[in-house]
C-alpha positions as CSV (number, residue, x, y, z in Angstrom):
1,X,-15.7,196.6,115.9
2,X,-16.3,195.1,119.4
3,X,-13.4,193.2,120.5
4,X,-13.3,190.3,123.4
5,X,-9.5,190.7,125.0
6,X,-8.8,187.9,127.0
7,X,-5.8,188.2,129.3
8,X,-4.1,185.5,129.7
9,X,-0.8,186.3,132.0
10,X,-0.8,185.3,134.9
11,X,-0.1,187.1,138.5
12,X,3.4,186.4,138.7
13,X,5.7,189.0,138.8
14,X,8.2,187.2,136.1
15,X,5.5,188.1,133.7
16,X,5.7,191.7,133.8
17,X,7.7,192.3,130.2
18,X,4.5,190.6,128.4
19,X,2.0,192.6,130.6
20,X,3.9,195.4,129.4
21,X,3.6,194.0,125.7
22,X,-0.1,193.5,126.3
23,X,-0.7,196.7,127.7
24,X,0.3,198.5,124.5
25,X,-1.3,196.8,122.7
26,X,-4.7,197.6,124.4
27,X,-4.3,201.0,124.4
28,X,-4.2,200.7,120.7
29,X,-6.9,198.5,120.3
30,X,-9.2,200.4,122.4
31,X,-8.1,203.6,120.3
32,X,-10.1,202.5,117.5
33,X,-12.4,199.9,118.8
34,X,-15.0,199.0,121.7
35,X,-13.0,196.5,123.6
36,X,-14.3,194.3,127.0
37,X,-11.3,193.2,128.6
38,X,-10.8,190.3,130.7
39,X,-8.1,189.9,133.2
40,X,-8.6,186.4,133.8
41,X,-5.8,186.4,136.7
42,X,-7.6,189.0,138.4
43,X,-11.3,188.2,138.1
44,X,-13.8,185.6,140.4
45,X,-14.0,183.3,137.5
46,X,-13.7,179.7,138.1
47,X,-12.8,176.6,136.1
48,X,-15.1,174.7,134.3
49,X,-16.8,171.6,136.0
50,X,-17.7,169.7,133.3
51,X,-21.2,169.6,134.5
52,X,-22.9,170.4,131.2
53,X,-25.9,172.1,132.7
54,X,-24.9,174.8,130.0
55,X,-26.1,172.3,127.3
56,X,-28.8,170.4,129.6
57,X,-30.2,172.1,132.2
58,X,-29.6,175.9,131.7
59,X,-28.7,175.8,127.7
60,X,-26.6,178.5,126.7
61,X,-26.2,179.6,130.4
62,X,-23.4,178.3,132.9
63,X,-24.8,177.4,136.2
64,X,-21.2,179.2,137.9
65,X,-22.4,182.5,138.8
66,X,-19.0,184.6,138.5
67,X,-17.5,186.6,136.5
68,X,-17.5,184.2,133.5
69,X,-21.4,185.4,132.8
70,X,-19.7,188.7,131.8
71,X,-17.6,187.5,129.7
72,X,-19.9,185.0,128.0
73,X,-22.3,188.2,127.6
74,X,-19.6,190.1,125.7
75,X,-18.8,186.9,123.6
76,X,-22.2,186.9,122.2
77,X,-21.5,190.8,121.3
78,X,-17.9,190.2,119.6
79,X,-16.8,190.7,116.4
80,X,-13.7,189.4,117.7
81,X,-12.5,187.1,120.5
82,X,-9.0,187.6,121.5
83,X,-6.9,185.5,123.6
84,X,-3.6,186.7,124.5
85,X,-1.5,184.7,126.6
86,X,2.5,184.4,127.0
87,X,3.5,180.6,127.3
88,X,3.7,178.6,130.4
89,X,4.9,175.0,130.5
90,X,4.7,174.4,126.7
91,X,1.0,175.9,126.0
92,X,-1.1,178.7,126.9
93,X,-1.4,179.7,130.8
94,X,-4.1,178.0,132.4
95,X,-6.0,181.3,132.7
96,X,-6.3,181.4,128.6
97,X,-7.4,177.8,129.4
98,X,-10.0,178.5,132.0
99,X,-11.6,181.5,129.2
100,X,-11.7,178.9,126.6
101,X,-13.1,175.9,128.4
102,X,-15.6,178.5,129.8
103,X,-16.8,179.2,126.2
104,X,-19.1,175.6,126.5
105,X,-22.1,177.3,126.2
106,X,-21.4,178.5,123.1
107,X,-21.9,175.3,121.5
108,X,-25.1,172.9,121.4
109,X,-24.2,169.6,122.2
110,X,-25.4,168.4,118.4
111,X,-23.0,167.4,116.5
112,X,-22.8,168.5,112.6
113,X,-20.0,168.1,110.0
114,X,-17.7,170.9,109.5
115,X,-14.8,171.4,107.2
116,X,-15.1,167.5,107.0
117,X,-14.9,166.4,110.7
118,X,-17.7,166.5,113.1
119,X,-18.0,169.3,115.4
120,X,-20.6,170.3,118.3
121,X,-22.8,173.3,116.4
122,X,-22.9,177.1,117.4
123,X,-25.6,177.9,119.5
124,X,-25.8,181.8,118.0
125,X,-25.3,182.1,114.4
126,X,-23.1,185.3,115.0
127,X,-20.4,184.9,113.6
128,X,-16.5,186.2,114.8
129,X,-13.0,186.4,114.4
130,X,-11.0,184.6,116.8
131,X,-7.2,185.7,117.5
132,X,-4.8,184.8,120.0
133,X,-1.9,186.2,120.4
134,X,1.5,184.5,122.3
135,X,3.0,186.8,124.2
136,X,7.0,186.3,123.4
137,X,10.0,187.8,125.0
138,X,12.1,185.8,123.3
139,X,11.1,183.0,125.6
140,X,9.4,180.7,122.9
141,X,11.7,178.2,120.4
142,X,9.8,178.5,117.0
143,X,9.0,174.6,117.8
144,X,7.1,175.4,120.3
145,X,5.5,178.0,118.5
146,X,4.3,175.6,115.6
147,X,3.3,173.1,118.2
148,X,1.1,175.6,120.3
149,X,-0.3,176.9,116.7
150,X,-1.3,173.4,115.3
151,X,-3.0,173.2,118.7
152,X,-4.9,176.7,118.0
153,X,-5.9,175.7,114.7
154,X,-7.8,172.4,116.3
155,X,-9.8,175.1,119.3
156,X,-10.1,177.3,115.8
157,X,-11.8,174.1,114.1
158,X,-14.4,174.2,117.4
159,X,-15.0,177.6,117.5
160,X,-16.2,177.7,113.7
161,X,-15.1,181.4,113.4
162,X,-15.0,184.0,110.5
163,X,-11.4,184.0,110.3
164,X,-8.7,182.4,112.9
165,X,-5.6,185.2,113.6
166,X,-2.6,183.8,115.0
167,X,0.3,186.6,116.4
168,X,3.3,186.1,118.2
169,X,3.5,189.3,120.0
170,X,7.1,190.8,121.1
171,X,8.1,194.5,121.7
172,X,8.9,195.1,117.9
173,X,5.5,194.1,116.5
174,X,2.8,195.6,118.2
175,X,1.7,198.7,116.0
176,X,1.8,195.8,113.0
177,X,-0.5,193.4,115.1
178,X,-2.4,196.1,115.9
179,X,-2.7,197.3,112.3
180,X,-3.8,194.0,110.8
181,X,-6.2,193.3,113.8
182,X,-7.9,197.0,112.2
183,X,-7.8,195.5,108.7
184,X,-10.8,193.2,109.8
């Protein structure tokens, strides 16, 4: 299976317990799978400017030339996408953000009805898995867990995938995330 890992964590040192976390994990994936990671802290990959050229001007293409045309090459590739981010201020870090708002040219900007509600359609008719996994150090109430997985299931809704995975990560779980992540 090619695998998509998004890293969400941020530079900041007080996030080393979930790199750790993620960093396991990783190894394990990349045991049994092709995996393109995506260090979204570390890489030249800017937010998205809403300019739409990806739908208009340049469809399927974003007019940024950074590392974000990597990652929307291995997107088109994935059998799965997988965000991983620990939680920052309530949600996902706003590198997990930038990744997703950078998936845009994904999309057409036609809208269709799916699943009862309109939605824009997929530009590719490949079709993935999309995960993410919170990273959790025993740092996240379980309300704000539900709140931040409602919220997942509404990108999942968008993203029109095969199947929508949704982990909390801590140090006890990983060979079982990582085991159900093979089952795929």
């Amino acid at each position: 299976m090619n695998i998509t890992l998004v890293d969400g964590v941020n530079k900041d040192s007080k996030w080393d317990k979930h790199r750790q976390s993620l960093s396991i994990l990783k190894e394990g994936l990349n045991r049994d799978h092709h995996v393109d990671y995506f260090p979204i802290a570390q890489m030249n990959m800017t937010h998205c400017q809403g300019c739409w050229d990806c739908w208009t001007k340049t469809p399927g293409i974003c007019r940024l030339k950074d590392d974000g045309v990597d990652y929307l090459k291995s997107l088109i590739r994935s059998d799965l996408l997988l965000f991983v981010s620990p939680v920052s201020a309530g949600f996902l870090t706003s590198e997990t953000k930038k990744a997703l708002d950078r998936f845009i040219p994904e999309a057409l900007p036609y809208i269709e009805i799916h699943k009862g509600e309109c939605h824009h359609k997929k530009r590719y008719s490949h079709t993935r898995s999309v995960g993410f996994v919170l990273l959790d150090q025993n740092d996240i109430d379980s309300e704000a867990r539900e709140i931040i997985f409602d919220t997942i299931d509404r990108i999942g809704l968008n993203m029109q995938p095969e199947s929508l995975l949704k982990f909390n990560l801590t140090s006890d779980n990983i060979e079982e995330i990582r085991n159900e992540i093979n089952s795929l």
